[in-house]
N, C-alpha and C positions, 0 to 999 in steps of 0.2 A: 300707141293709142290705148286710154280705157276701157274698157267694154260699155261703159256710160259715154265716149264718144263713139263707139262704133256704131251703138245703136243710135246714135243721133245723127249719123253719117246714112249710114241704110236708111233711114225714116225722108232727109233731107233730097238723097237722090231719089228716092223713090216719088217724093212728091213732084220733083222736076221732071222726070220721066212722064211721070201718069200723075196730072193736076187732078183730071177729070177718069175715072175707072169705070168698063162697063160692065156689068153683070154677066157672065157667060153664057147661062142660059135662059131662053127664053124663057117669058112666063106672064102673068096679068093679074095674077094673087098669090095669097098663100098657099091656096089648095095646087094650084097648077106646077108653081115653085117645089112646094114639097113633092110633087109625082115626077117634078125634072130630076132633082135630087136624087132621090129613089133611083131612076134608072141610070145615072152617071154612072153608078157602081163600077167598075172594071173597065169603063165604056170611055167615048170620047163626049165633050162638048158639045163637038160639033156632027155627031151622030146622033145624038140625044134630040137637040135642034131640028135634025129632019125625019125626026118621029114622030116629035109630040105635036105639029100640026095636024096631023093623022090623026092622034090618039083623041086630042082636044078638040076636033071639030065635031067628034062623036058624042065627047065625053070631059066636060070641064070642070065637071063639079062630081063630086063624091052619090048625089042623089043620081045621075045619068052614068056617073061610075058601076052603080053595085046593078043597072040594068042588063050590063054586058054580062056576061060566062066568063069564068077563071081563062077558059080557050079562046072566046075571041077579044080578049086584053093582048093573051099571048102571042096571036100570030100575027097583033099590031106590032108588036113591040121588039119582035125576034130579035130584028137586024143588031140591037144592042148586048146582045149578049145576057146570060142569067134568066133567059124569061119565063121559066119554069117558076124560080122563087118570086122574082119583081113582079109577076101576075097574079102571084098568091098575095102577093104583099100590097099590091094594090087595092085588088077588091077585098080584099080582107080590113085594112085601114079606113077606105071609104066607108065601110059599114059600120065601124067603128065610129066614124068621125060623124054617120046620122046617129046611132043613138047613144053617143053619151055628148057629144060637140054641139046637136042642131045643123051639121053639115058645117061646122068651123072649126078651121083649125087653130089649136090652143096656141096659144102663146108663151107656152110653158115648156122647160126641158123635161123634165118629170113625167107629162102626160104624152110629148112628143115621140122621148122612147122609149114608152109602154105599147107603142103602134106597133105592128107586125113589120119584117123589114125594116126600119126606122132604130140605123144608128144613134151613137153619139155625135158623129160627124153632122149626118143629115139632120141632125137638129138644130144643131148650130150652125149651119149654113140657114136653112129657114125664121130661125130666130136673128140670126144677122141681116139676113137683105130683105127678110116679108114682112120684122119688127123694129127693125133697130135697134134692138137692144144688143148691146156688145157679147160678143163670141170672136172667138178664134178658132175656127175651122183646121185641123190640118190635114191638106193634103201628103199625096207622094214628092210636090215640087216643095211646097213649104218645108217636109220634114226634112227633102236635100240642102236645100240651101240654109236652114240653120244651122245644119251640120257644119256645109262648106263656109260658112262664116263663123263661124268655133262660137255659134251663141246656145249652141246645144248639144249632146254629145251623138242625137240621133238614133240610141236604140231604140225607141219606140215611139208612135205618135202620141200615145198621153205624156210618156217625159217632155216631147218639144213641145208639146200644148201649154206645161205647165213650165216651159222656160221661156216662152214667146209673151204671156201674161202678166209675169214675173218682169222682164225687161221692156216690153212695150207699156206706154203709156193706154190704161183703159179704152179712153173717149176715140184714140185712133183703130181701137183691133177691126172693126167692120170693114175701113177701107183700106187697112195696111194688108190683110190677109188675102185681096182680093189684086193689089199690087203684087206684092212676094209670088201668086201665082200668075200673073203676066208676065214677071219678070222673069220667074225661070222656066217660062215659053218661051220668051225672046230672047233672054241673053246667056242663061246658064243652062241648059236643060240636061236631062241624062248621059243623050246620045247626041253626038256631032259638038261637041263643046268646046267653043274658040274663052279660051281665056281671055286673048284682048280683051273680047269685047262685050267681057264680064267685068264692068269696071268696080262691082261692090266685090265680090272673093278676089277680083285682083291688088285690091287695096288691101282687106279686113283678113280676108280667105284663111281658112285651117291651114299649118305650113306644109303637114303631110299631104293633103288633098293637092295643094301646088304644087308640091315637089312631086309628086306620083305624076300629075298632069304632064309637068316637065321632061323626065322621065318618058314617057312616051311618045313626046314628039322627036326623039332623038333620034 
């Protein structure tokens, strides 16, 4: 196969797989989306999820943000880990976000991370699902699985950022990146890894990452 069929193989099961993709974390705007973002860091999802109705029934917006203390952001938020910085980072962006935004967040990567806390990733995650405008976010799953599909070489996440954009088609990065990490939740993941029924690295797969795989089921 080509590398121009592989990615049209990945692109084609992906979209059979997952027609319709959900957003992982909860949220009802930009501002709420970027403070889920923020806290994901090191964390789960699905911990993230049962913090921020906590956080956001206090505090949804950046102006009932900057009311709280750097401390009591922090000992909502503990459970997820880092909340020493993510509470600095929070009330710190929310103030931010009243006086140069009017309490909005830009739509801009430039202005997004100039925020305190506010990577490259978390801005392109908020600019991908609070704007639409195309971004390729990479995760820990996205940068495995280019690897394990030889569409990257995987030293670092700006090299697969800049080999994902390079080989995906523009108009899909929003909801292919949002795919690729479903899919290696579900089918490929770090740990516990059934090649069957990894059917994209079973097909396309780097030879060494198979044969090592193989290799240890012996």
């Amino acid at each position: 196969m080509t590398k121009k069929e592989k990615v049209q193989f990945v692109i084609d099961t992906l979209n059979h797989i997952y027609p319709e993709i959900p957003i992982p974390l909860d949220h009802k705007d930009p501002y709420t989306l970027l403070i889920a973002v923020l806290l994901s860091a090191q964390s789960t999802d699905l911990r993230v999820n049962q913090i921020t109705p906590k956080l956001f029934e206090i505090a949804d917006t950046p102006f009932k943000m900057v009311k709280l203390s750097v401390e009591e952001i922090r000992e909502i938020i503990k459970p997820v880990g880092l909340s020493p910085m993510k509470s600095k980072g929070i009330h710190g962006l929310s103030k931010i976000l009243i006086e140069k935004y009017n309490g909005e967040v830009p739509a801009d990567f430039e202005a997004l991370e100039e925020l305190p806390a506010v990577g490259h990733k978390t801005a392109s995650v908020v600019m991908s699902q609070a704007f639409n405008i195309p971004a390729f976010p990479v995760d820990t799953h996205i940068n495995r699985l280019m690897y394990r599909w030889n569409l990257s070489n995987g030293k670092n996440v700006v090299q697969t950022e800049k080999d994902a954009k390079r080989l995906f088609p523009k108009d899909l990065w929003n909801k292919l990146h949002l795919q690729i990490i479903w899919y290696g939740r579900q089918y490929s993941p770090a740990r516990g890894w059934d090649l069957d029924k990894d059917i994209i690295t079973k097909k396309i797969g780097r030879k060494s990452v198979i044969n090592e795989y193989l290799k240890k089921q012996k």
